[in-house]
C-alpha positions in Angstrom: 82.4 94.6 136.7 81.8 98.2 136.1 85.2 98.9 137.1 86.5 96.7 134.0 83.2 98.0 131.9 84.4 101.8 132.1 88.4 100.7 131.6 87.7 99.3 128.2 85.6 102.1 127.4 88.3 104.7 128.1 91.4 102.2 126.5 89.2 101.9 123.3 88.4 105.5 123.0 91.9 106.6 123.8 93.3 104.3 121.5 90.6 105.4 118.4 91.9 108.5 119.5 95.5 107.9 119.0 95.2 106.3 115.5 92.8 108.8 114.3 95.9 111.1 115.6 98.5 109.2 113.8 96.1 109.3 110.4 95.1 113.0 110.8 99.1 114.3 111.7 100.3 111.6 109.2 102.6 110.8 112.0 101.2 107.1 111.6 103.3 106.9 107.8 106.5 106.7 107.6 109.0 107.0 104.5 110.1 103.5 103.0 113.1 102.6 100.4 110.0 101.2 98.3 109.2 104.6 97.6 105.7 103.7 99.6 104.9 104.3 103.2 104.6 102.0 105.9 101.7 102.4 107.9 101.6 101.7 112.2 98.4 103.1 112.4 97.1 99.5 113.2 99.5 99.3 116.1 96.1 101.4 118.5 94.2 98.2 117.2 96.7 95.2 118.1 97.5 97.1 121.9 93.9 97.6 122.5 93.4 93.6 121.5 96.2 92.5 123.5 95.4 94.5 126.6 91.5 93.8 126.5 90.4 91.7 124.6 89.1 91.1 121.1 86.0 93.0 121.6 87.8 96.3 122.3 90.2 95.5 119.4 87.6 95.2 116.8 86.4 98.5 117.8 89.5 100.3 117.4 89.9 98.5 113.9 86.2 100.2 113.1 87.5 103.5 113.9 90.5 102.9 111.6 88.5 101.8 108.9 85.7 104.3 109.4 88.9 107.0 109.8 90.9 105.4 106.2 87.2 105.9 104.5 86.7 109.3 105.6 90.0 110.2 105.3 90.4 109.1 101.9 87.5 110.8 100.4 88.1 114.1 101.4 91.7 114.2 102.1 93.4 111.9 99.8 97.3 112.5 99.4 97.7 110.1 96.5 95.9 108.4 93.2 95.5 105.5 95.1 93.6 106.8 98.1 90.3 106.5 96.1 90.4 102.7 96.4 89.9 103.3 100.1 86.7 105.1 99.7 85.3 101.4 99.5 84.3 100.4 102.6 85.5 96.9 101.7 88.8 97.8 101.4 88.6 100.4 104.0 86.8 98.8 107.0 86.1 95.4 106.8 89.9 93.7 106.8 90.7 96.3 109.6 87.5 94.8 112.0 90.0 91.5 111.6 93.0 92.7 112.9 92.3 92.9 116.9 90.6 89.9 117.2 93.2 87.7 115.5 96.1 89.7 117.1 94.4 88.7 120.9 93.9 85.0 119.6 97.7 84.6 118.6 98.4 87.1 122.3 96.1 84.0 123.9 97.4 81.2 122.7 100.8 82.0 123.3 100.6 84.1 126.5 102.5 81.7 128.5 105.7 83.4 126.9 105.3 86.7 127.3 107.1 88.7 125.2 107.2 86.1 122.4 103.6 86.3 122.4 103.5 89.8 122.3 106.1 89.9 119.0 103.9 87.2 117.3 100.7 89.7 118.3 102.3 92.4 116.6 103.4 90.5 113.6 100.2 88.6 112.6 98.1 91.9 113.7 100.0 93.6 110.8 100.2 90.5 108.6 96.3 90.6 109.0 96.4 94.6 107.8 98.6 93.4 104.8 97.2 90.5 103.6 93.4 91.6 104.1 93.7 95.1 102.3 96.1 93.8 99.5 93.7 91.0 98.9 91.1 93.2 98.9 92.9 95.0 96.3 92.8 92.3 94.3 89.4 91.6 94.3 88.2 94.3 93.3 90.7 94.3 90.9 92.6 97.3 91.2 95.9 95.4 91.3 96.9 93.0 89.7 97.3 89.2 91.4 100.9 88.9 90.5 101.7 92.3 92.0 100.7 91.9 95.2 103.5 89.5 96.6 106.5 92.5 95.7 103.9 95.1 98.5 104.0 92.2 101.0 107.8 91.8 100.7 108.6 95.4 100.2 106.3 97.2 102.9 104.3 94.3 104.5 107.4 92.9 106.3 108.8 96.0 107.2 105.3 96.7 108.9 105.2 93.9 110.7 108.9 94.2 112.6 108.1 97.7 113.5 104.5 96.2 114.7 106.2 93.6 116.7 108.8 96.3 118.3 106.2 98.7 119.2 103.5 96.5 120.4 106.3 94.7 122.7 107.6 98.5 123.9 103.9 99.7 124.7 102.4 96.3 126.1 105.1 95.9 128.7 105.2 99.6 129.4 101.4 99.4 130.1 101.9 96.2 132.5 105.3 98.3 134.1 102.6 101.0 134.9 99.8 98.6 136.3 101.8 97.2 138.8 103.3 100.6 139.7 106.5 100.1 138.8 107.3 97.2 140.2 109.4 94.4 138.3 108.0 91.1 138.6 109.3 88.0 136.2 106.2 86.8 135.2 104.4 90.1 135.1 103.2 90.2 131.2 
């Protein structure tokens, strides 16, 4: 129990670690065709969900959002980082992501790798959806404009979500059994 205790602990903090990383280096955006970039630095929050649970994932997506707020208000690289100062647009869809990634993971564990694409797709969808809806809320977009970001980036997101999270997850299960290939290991 303690054992399990001190291994979430370190996966979350590593994890929080590794998308504050990707935010801080701007490794975590990369160059679109939309002129936009597409973000992974949810990708920490969907692993972390998968591997342990919803708990640790909703963590992770705190130290995202807590990390976008911060980051936005004294470090913003464009006119639209001041929306993210809002710590609804900031935080709260980002405490949704883990715990719906590990509850599509659950429900479709039985196929492994199918469930892990579907993790990383609805983890992302759940970034998307949640901060451009958000957006239009508050009203800083409007309605009608939103569709074109989940087309242009949002889909994009979500494929390189689905690649990665697959990659990493069944890296991660590779090293837990020490190397050994099993069929039914994931």
């Amino acid at each position: 129990m303690v054992q399990n205790r001190t291994r979430k602990i370190v996966i979350t903090g590593v994890l929080s670690a590794i998308s504050i990383f990707l935010g801080i280096t701007r490794l975590g955006f990369i160059p679109w065709i939309t002129g936009a970039s597409l973000t992974i630095m949810h990708i920490p929050v969907i692993i972390g969900a998968v591997i342990e649970g919803p708990i640790v994932g909703l963590i992770i997506g705190l130290v995202f959002g807590i990390f976008s707020l911060i980051q936005a208000a004294v470090a913003p690289t464009g006119p639209t980082d001041v929306w993210f100062t809002n710590p609804l647009l900031s935080i709260l869809p980002r405490l949704f992501i883990g715990p719906l990634s590990w509850l599509i993971y659950r429900g479709l564990k039985r196929w492994k790798i199918p469930a892990l694409i579907a993790a990383g797709i609805g983890g992302s969808l759940t970034n998307t959806v949640l901060v451009l809806g958000m957006i239009g809320v508050l009203g800083f977009l409007p309605w009608e404009a939103l569709p074109a970001i989940v087309i242009g980036n949002g889909l994009a997101e979500a494929a390189a979500s689905a690649i990665l999270v697959v990659a990493v997850v069944s890296i991660w299960h590779q090293v837990e059994q020490g190397g050994k290939k099993q069929g039914s290991s994931l």
